[in-house]
Every structure is written in C-alpha cells, then in structure tokens.
VEXDRENLO-933006 format. One record per residue: residue number from 0; residue in three letters; x, y, z of N, C-alpha, C, O in turn. Coordinates in steps of 0.05 Angstrom, whole numbers, plus 5000, padded with zeros to 4 digits. Layout:
! VEXDRENLO-933006
NODE     k     r    n_X    n_Y    n_Z   ca_X   ca_Y   ca_Z    c_X    c_Y    c_Z    o_X    o_Y    o_Z
NODE   NUM   Ala      X      Y      Z      X      Y      Z      X      Y      Z      X      Y      Z
...
***
This chain:
! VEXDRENLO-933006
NODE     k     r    n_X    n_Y    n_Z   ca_X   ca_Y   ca_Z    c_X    c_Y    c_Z    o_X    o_Y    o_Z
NODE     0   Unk   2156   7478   3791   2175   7500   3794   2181   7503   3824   2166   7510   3842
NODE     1   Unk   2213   7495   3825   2218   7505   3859   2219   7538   3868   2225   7555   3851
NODE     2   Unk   2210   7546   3897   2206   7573   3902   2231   7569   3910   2244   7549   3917
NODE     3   Unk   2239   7603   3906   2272   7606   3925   2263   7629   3939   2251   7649   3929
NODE     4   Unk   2273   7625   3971   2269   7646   3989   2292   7657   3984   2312   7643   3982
NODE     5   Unk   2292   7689   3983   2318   7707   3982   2311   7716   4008   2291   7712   4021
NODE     6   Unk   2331   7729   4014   2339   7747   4037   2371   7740   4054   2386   7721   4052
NODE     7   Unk   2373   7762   4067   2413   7761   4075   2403   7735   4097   2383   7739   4111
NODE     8   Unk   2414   7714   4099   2425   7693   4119   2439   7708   4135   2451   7728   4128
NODE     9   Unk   2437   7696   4163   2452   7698   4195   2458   7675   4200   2445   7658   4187
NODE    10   Unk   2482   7661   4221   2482   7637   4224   2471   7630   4251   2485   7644   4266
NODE    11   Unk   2456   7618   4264   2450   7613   4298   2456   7592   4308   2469   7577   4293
NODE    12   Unk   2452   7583   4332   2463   7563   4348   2433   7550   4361   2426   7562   4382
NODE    13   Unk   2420   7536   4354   2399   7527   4368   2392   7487   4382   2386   7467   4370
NODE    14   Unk   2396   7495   4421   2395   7471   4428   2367   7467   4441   2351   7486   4444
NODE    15   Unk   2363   7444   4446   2341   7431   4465   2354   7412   4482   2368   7392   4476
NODE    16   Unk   2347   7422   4502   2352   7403   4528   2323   7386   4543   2307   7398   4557
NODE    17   Unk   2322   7361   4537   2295   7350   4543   2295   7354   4579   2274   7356   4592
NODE    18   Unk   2319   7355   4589   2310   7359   4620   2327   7334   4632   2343   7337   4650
NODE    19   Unk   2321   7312   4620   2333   7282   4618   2367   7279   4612   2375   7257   4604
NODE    20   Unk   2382   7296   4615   2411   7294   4606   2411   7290   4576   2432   7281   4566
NODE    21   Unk   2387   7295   4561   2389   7287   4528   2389   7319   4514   2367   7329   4507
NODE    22   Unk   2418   7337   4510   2410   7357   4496   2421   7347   4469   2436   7328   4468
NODE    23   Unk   2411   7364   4442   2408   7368   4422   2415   7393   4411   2401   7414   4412
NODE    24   Unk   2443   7391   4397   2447   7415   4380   2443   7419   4350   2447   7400   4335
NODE    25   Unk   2434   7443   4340   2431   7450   4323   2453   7472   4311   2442   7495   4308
NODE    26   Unk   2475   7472   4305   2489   7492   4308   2501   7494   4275   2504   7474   4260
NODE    27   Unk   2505   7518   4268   2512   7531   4254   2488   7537   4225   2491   7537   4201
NODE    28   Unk   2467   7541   4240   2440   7530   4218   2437   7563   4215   2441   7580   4232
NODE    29   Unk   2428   7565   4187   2424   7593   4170   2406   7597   4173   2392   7577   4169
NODE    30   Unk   2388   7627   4184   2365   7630   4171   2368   7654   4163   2392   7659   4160
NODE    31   Unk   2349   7677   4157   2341   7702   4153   2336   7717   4169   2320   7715   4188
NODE    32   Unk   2354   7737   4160   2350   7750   4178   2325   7764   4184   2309   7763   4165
NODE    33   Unk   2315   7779   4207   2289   7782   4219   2271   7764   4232   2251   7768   4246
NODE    34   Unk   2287   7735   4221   2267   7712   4235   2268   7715   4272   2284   7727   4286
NODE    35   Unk   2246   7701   4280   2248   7710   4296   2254   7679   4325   2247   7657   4316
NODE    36   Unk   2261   7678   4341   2264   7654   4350   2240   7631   4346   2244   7607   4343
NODE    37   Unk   2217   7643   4345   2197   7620   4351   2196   7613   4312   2193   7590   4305
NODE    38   Unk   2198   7630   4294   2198   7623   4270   2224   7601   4267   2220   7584   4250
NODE    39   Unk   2240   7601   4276   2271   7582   4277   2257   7553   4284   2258   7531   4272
NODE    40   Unk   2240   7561   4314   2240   7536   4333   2218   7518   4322   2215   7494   4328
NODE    41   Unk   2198   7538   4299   2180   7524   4281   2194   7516   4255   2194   7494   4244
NODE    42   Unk   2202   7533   4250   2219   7515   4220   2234   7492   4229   2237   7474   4213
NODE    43   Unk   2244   7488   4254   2262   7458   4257   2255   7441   4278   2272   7427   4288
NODE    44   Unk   2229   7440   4288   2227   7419   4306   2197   7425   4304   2183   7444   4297
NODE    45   Unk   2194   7395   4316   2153   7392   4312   2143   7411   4345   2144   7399   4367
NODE    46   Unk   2137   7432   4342   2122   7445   4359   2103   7454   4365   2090   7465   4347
NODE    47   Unk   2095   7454   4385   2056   7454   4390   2061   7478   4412   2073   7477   4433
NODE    48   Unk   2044   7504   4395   2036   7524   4421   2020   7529   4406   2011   7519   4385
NODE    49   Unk   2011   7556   4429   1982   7571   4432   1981   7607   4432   1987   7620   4452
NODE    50   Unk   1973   7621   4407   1976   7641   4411   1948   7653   4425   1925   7646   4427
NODE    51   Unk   1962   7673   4434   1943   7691   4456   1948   7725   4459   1969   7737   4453
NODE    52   Unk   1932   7732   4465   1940   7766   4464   1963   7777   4470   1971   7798   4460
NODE    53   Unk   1979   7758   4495   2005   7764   4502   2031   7759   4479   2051   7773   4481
NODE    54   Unk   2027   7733   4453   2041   7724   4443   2036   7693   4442   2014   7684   4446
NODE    55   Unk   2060   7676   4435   2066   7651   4429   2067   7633   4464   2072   7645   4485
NODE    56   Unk   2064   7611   4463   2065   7598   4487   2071   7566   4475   2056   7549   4463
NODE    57   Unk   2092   7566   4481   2109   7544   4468   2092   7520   4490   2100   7518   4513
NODE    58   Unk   2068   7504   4479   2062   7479   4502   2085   7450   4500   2091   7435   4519
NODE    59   Unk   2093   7449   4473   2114   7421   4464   2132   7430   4455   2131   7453   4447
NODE    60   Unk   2155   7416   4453   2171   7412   4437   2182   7386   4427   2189   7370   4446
NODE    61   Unk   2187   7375   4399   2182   7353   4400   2173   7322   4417   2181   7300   4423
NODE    62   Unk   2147   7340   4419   2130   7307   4431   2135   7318   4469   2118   7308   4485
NODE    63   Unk   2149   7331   4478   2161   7332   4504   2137   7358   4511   2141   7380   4501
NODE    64   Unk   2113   7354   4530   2096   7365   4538   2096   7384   4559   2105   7372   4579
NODE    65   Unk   2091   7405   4564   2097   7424   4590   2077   7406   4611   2057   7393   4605
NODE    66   Unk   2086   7408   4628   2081   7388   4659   2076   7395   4679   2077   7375   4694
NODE    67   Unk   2069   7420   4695   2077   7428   4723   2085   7401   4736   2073   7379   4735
NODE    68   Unk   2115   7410   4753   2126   7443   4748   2150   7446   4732   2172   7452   4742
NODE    69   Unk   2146   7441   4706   2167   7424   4681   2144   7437   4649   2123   7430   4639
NODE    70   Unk   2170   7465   4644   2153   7478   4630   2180   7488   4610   2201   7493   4622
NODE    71   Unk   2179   7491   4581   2200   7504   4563   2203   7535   4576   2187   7550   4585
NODE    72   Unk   2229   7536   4572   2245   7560   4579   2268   7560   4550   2277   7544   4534
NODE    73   Unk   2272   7592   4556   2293   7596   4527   2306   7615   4548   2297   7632   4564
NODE    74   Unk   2337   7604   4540   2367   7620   4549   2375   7624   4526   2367   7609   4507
NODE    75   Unk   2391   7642   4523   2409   7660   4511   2440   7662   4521   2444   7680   4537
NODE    76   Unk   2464   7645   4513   2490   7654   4512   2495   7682   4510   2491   7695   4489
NODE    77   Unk   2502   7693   4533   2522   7720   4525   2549   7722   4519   2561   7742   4512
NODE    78   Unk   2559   7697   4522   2590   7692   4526   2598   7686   4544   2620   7676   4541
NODE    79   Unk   2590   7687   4563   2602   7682   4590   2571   7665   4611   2577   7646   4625
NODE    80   Unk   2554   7670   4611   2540   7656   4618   2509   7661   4602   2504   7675   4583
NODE    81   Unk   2488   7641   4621   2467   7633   4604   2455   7657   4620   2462   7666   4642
NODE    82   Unk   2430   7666   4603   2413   7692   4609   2386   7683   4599   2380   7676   4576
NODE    83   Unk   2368   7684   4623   2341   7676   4611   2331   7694   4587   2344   7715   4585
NODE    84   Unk   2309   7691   4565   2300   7696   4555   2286   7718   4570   2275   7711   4591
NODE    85   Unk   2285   7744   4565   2262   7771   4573   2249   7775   4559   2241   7798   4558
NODE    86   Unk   2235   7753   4538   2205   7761   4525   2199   7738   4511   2213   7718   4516
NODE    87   Unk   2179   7737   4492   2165   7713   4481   2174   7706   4455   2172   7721   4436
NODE    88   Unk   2185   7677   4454   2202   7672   4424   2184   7688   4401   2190   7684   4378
NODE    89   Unk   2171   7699   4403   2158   7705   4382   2165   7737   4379   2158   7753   4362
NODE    90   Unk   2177   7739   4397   2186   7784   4407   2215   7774   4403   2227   7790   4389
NODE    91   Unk   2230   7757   4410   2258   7757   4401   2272   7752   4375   2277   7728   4371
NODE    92   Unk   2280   7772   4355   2287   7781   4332   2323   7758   4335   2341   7769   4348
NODE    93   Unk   2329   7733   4324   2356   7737   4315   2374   7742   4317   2371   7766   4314
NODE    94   Unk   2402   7739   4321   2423   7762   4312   2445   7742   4306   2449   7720   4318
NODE    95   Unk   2455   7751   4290   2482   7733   4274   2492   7718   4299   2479   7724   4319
NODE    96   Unk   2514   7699   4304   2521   7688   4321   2499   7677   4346   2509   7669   4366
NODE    97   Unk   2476   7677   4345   2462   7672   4374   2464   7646   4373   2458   7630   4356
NODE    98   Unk   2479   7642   4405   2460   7618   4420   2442   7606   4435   2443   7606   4460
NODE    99   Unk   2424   7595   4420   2399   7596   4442   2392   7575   4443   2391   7560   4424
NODE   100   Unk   2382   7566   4474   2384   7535   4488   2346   7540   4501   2337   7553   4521
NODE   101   Unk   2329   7519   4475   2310   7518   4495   2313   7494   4514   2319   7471   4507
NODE   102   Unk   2306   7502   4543   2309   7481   4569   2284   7473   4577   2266   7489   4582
NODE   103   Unk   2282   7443   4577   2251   7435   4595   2266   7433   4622   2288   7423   4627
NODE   104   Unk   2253   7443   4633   2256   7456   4678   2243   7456   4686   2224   7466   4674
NODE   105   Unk   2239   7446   4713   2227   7453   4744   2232   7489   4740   2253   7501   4734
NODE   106   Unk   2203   7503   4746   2205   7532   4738   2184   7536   4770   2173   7558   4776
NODE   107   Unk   2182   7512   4785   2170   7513   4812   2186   7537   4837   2173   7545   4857
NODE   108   Unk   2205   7542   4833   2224   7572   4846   2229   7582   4818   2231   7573   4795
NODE   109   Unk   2230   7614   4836   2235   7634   4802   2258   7652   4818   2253   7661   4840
NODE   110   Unk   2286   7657   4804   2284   7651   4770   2294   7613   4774   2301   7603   4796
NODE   111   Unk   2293   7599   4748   2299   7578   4745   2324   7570   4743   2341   7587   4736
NODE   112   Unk   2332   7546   4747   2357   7546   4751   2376   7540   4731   2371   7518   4719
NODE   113   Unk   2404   7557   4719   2402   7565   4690   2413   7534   4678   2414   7516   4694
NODE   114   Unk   2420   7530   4655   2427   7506   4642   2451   7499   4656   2463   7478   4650
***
C-alpha cells in the first residue's frame, strides 16, 4: 500500500552553486507548505549536517565538503537582489514563490560576497 502525503503544496526555486562555475537549478519543485528550507535541501540532495543546540549546520552538500575558508551559505531572492540567509535552514519556514540559492564561498571577510 502506497502512503499519500496531503497537505496545500507551495512552489520554490532551489539552486546550488558548487563555487566552481557549476550551478544547479531546481526550479519549480512543490513542497508543503511549512516545510522548512533544510527539510527541502534534505528531501532533494544527499546532505550531511550536524545538529546542535543552536540548530542545523549544513557540513555537505552533495559530496562538496565545508573547507575553510569555503563553507555553505543560503541567499534568498528578493527580486531585485540576493540577501543572505538571517537564520538556520532549519528556522527558515518556505513561502510560495521562494528563491533560494545555496552558495559554496570564501566566507574568510564577512559579509560574503553575494552570488
């Protein structure tokens, strides 16, 4: 017997940029709503973090290892330009239309320099 997940669908925009001029879009992919980014970035790509009292700590993303000073970062489209992430994929809730670009970066000067 197949399970069927119910709940209202949102549509999102989700890329990876290995750092290497190799990005990867995921765009127009459904999930549920309430999901939350790091639930997205685990439902569709092989990722390796570490939770801790603060939250999620994304160490991989497919196979691509955090490095100093070459560490995952998540931007956010506002429409007009890219906006770092202000909390931990695991605190960011969704919202119909999002696009969200995780970036492997030099994060050696802060803030980083945007996509």
């Amino acid at each position: 017997m197949m399970n069927r997940v119910e709940g209202t669908l949102i549509t999102v925009n989700l890329g990876i940029d290995y750092g290497n001029n190799t990005r990867v879009w995921l765009n127009n992919t459904d999930v549920l709503i309430g999901m939350t980014l790091f639930d997205v970035t685990k439902q569709l790509t092989d990722l390796n973090y570490t939770v801790s009292q603060y939250g999620v700590f994304v160490n991989s993303i497919n196979g691509v290892e955090n490095a100093y000073p070459y560490y995952w970062m998540w931007w956010i489209w506002d429409g007009a330009e890219w906006i770092l992430g202000e909390v931990g994929a695991d605190s960011y809730t969704l919202k119909d239309g999002d696009t969200i670009l995780w970036y492997y970066q030099d994060v050696s000067t802060w803030p980083p320099s945007k996509p």
